[in-house]
Backbone bond lengths (Angstrom), bond angles and torsions (degrees), N, CA, C in turn:
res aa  C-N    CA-C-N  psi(-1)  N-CA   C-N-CA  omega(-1)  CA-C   N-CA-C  phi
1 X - - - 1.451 - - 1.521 107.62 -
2 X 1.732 106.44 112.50 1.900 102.40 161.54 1.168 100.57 -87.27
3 X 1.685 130.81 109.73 1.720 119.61 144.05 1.371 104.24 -49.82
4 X 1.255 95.11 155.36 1.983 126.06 167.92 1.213 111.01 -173.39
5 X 1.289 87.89 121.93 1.979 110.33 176.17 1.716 123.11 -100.38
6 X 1.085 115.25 105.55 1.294 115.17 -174.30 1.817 98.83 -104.93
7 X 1.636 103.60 157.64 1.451 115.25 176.46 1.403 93.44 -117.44
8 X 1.620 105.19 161.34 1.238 122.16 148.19 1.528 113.48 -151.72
9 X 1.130 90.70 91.35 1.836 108.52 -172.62 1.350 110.71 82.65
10 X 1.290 117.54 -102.77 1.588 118.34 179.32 1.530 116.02 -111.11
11 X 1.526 100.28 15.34 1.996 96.85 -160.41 2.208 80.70 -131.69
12 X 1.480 73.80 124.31 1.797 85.89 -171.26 1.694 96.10 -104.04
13 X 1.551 114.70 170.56 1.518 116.53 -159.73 1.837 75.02 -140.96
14 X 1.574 107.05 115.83 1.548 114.89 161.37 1.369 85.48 -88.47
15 X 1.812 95.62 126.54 2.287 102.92 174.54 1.591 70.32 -96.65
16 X 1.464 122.82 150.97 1.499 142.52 146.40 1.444 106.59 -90.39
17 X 1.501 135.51 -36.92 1.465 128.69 -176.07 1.613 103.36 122.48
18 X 1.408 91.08 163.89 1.337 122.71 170.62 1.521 128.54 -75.06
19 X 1.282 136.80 5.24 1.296 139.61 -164.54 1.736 113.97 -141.18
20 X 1.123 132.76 -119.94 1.401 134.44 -174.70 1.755 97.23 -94.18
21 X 1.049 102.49 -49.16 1.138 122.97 -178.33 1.759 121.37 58.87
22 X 1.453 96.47 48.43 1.740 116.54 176.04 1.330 110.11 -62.58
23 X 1.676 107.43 135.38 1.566 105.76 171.33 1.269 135.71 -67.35
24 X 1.425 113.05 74.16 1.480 121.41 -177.20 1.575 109.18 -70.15
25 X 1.389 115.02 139.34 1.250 126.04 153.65 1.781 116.60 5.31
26 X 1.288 111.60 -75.21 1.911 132.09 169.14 1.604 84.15 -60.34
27 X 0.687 123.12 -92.14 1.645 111.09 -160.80 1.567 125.80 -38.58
28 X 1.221 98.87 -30.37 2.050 102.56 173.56 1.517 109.12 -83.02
29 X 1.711 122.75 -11.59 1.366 128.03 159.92 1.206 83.85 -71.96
30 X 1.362 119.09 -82.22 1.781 88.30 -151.24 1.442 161.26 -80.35
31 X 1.898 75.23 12.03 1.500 101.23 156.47 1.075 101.17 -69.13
32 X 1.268 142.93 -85.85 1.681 143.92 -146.78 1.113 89.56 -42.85
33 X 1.412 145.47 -88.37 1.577 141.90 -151.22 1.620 121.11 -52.84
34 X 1.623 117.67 -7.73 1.129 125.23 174.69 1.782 94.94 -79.26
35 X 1.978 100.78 -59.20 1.120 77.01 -164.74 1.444 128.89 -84.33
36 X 1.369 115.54 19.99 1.600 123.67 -175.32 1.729 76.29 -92.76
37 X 0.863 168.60 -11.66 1.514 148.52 164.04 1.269 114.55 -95.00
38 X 1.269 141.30 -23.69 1.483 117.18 129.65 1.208 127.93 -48.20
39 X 0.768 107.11 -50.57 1.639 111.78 -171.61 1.779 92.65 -59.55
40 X 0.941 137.85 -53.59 1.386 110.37 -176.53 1.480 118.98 -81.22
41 X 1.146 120.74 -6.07 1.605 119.71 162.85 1.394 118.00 -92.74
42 X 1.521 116.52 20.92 1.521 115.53 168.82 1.159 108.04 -67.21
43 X 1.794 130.06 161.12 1.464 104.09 -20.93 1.422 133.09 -47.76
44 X 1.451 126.76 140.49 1.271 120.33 -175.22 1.683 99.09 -169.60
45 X 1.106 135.20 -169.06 1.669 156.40 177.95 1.046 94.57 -148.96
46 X 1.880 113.94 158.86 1.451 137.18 -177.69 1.651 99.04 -161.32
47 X 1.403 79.25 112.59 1.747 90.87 160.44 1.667 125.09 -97.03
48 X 0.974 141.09 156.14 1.230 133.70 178.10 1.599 127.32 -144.71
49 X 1.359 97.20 106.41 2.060 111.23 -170.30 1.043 106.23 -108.65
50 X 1.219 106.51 -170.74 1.742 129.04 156.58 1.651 103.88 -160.51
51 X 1.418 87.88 -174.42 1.888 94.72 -165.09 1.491 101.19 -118.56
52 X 0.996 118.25 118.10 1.858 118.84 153.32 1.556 92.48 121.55
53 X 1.199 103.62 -173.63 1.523 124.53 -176.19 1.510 121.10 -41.01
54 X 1.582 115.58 -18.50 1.286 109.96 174.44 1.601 127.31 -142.45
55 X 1.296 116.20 111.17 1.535 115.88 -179.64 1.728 101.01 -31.80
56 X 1.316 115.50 -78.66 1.538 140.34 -161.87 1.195 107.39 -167.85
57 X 1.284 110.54 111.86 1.775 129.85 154.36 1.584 104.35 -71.48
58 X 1.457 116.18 21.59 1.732 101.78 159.40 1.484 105.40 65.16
59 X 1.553 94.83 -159.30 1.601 100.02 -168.30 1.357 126.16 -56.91
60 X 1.393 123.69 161.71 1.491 122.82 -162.61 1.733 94.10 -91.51
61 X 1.419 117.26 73.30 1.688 96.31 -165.00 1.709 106.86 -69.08
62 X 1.176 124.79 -14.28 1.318 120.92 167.34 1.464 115.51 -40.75
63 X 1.335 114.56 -52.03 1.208 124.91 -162.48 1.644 102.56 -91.72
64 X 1.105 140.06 -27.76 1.520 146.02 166.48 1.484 107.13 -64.57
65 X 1.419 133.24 -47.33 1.064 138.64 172.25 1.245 116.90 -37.38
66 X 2.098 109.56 -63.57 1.346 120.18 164.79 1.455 109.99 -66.78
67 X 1.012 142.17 43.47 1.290 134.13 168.39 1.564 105.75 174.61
68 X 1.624 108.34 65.45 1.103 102.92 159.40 1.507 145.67 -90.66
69 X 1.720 87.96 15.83 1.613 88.03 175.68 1.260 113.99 -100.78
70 X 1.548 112.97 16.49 1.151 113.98 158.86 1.740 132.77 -139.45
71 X 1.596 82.18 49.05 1.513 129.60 166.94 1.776 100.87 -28.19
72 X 1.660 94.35 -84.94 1.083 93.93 -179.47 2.275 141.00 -59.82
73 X 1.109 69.42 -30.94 2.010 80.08 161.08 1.364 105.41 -41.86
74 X 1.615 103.25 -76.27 1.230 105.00 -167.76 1.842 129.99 -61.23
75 X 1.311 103.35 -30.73 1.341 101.25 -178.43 1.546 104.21 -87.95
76 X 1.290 121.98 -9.26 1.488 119.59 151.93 1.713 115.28 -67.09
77 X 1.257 132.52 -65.13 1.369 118.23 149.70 1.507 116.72 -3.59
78 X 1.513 118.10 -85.76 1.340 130.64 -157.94 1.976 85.19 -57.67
79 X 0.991 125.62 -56.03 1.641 112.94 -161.23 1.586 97.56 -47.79
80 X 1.360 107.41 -50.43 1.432 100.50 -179.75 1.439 129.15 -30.16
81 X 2.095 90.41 -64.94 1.467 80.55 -163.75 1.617 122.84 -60.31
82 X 1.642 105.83 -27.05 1.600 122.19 178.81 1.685 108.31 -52.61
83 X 1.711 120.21 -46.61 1.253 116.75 174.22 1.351 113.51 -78.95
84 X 1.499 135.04 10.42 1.401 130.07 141.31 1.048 125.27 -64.84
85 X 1.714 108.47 -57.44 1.612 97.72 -162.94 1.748 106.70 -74.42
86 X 1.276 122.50 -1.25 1.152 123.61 178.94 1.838 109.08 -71.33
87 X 1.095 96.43 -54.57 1.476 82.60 162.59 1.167 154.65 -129.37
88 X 1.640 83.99 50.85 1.647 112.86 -172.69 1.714 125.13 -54.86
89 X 1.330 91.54 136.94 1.971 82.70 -158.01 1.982 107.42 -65.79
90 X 1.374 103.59 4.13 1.644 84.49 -176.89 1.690 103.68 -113.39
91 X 1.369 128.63 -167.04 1.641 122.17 165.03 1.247 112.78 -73.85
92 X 1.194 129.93 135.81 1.331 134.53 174.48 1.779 118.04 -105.42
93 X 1.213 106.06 112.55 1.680 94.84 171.31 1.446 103.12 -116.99
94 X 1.864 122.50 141.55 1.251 122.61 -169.79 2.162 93.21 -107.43
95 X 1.328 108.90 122.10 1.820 98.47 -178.69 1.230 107.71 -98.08
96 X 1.564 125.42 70.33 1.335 133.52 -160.56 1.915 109.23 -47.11
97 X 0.939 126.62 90.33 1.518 132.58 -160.55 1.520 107.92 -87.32
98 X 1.505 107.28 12.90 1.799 100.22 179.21 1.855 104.76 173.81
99 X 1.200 112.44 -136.87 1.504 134.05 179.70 1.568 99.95 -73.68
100 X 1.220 131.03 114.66 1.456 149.59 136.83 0.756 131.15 -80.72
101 X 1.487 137.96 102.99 1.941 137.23 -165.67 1.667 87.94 -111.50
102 X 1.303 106.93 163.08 1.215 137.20 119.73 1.914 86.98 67.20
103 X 1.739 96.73 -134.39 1.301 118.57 -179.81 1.735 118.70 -57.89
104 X 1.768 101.07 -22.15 1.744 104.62 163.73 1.289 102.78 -86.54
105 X 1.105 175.34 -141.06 1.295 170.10 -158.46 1.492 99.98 15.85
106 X 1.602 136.78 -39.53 1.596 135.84 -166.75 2.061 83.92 -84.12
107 X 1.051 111.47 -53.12 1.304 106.89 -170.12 1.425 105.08 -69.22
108 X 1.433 159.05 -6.00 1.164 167.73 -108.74 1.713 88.24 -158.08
109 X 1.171 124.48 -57.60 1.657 128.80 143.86 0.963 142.65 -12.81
110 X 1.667 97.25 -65.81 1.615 97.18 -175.09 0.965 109.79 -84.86
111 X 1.221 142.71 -4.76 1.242 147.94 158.72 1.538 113.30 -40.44
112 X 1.725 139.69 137.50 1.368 140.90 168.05 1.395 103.07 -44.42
113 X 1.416 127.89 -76.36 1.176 129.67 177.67 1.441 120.10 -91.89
114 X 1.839 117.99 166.31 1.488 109.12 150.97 1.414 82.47 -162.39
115 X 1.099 93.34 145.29 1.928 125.78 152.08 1.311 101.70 -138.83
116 X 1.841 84.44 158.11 1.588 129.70 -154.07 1.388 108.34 -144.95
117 X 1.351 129.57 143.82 1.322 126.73 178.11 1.669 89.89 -77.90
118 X 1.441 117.97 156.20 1.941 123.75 157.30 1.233 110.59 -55.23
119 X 1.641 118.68 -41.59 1.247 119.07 -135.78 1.676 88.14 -123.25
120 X 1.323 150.69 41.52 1.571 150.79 172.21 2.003 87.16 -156.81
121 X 1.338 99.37 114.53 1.401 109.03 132.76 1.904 97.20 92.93
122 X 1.209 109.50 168.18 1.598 129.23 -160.59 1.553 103.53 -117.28
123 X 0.770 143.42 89.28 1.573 133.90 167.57 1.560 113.23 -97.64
124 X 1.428 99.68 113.75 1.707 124.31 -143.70 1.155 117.64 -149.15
125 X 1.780 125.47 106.72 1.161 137.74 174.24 1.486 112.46 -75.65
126 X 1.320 127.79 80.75 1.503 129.22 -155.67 1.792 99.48 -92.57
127 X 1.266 124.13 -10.79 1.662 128.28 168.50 1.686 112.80 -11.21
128 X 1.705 94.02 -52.15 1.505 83.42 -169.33 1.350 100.98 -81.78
129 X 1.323 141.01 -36.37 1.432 138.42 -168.98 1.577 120.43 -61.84
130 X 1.646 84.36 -20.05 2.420 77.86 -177.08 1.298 81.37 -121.10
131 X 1.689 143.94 33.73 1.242 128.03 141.74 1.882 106.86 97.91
132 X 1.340 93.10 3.07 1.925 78.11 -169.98 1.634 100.09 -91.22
133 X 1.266 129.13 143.29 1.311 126.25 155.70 1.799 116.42 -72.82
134 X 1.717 87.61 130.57 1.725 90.49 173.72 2.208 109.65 -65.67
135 X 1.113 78.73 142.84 1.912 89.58 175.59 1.612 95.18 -81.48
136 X 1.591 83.63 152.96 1.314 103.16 -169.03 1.382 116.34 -70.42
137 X 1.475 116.37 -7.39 1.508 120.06 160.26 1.747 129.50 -96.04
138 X 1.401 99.26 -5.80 1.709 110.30 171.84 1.796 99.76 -82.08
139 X 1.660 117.63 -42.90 1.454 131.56 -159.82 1.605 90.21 -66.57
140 X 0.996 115.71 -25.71 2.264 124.73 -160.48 1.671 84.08 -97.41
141 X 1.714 134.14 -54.74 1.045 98.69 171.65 1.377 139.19 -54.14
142 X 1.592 107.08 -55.19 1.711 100.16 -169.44 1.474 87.34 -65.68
143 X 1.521 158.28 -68.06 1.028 147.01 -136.59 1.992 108.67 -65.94
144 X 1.632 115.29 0.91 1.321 103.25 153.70 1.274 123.54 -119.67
145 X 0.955 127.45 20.02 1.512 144.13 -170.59 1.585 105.56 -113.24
146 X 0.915 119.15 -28.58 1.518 118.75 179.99 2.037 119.44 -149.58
147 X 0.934 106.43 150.02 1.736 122.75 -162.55 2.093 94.82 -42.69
148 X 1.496 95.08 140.60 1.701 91.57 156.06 1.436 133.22 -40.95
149 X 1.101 112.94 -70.81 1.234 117.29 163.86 1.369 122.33 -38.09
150 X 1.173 129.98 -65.54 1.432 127.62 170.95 1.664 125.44 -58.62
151 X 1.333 110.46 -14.83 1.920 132.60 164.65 1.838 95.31 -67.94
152 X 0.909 89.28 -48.43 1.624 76.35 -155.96 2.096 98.29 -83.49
153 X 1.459 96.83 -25.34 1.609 84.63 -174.97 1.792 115.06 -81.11
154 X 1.643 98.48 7.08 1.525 92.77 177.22 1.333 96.22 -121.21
155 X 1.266 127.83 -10.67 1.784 123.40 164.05 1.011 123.41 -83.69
156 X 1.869 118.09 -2.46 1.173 106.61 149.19 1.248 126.31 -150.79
């Protein structure tokens, strides 16, 4: 994942990238530093895309796998960035531009807004299918962002 943040006046464009664009380590830096520069030019708006076939395939499990003893770091990271944009001091719209897994679909969430075309891309809580349990602070996000019924029919 290359982040790139472009402005146009007061309404900033989080780029996520061109590829899978999993939250690796380098990539959750360069999220934070995008959004510590909105955040100090508020007032402002932030939208947040990417280009091609996939919003975010979520976590880098390649890289968690090789480094599971530091399991927890990282999925402390990821809570972070999710309990930022939740209550990030400016409007947030997420322009889901493709495939959303997992922890990109939770971040696609915390976002104020998101739209999605119907007809481009999967937005898919796959947790239960490759066996991981959602944390009890990802389960509190989607479960306030969207209806009971529909929490539980996409968590499981």
């Amino acid at each position: 994942m290359v982040v790139a943040l472009t402005r146009n006046e007061s309404i900033y464009t989080l780029h996520l990238g061109e590829g899978e664009n999993r939250f690796s380590l380098l990539a959750l830096d360069e999220i934070a530093a995008a959004l510590d520069e909105v955040e100090a030019a508020a007032p402002a708006a932030l939208v947040t895309t990417a280009t091609g076939k996939f919003f975010s395939n979520g976590l880098d499990l390649e890289w968690l796998i090789a480094h599971s003893d530091e399991a927890q770091m990282y999925v402390g990271r990821i809570h972070g960035l999710l309990a930022r944009m939740c209550v990030f001091p400016v409007p947030t719209v997420c322009a889901v531009n493709g495939h959303a897994f997992g922890a990109g679909s939770m971040f696609a969430m915390a976002h104020d807004f998101r739209v999605m075309r119907r007809d481009r891309g999967f937005f898919c809580f796959p947790e239960v299918d490759i066996n991981i349990p959602f944390t009890p602070g990802m389960s509190a996000l989607i479960q306030a962002k969207i209806s009971p019924q529909t929490a539980v029919a996409a968590m499981t």
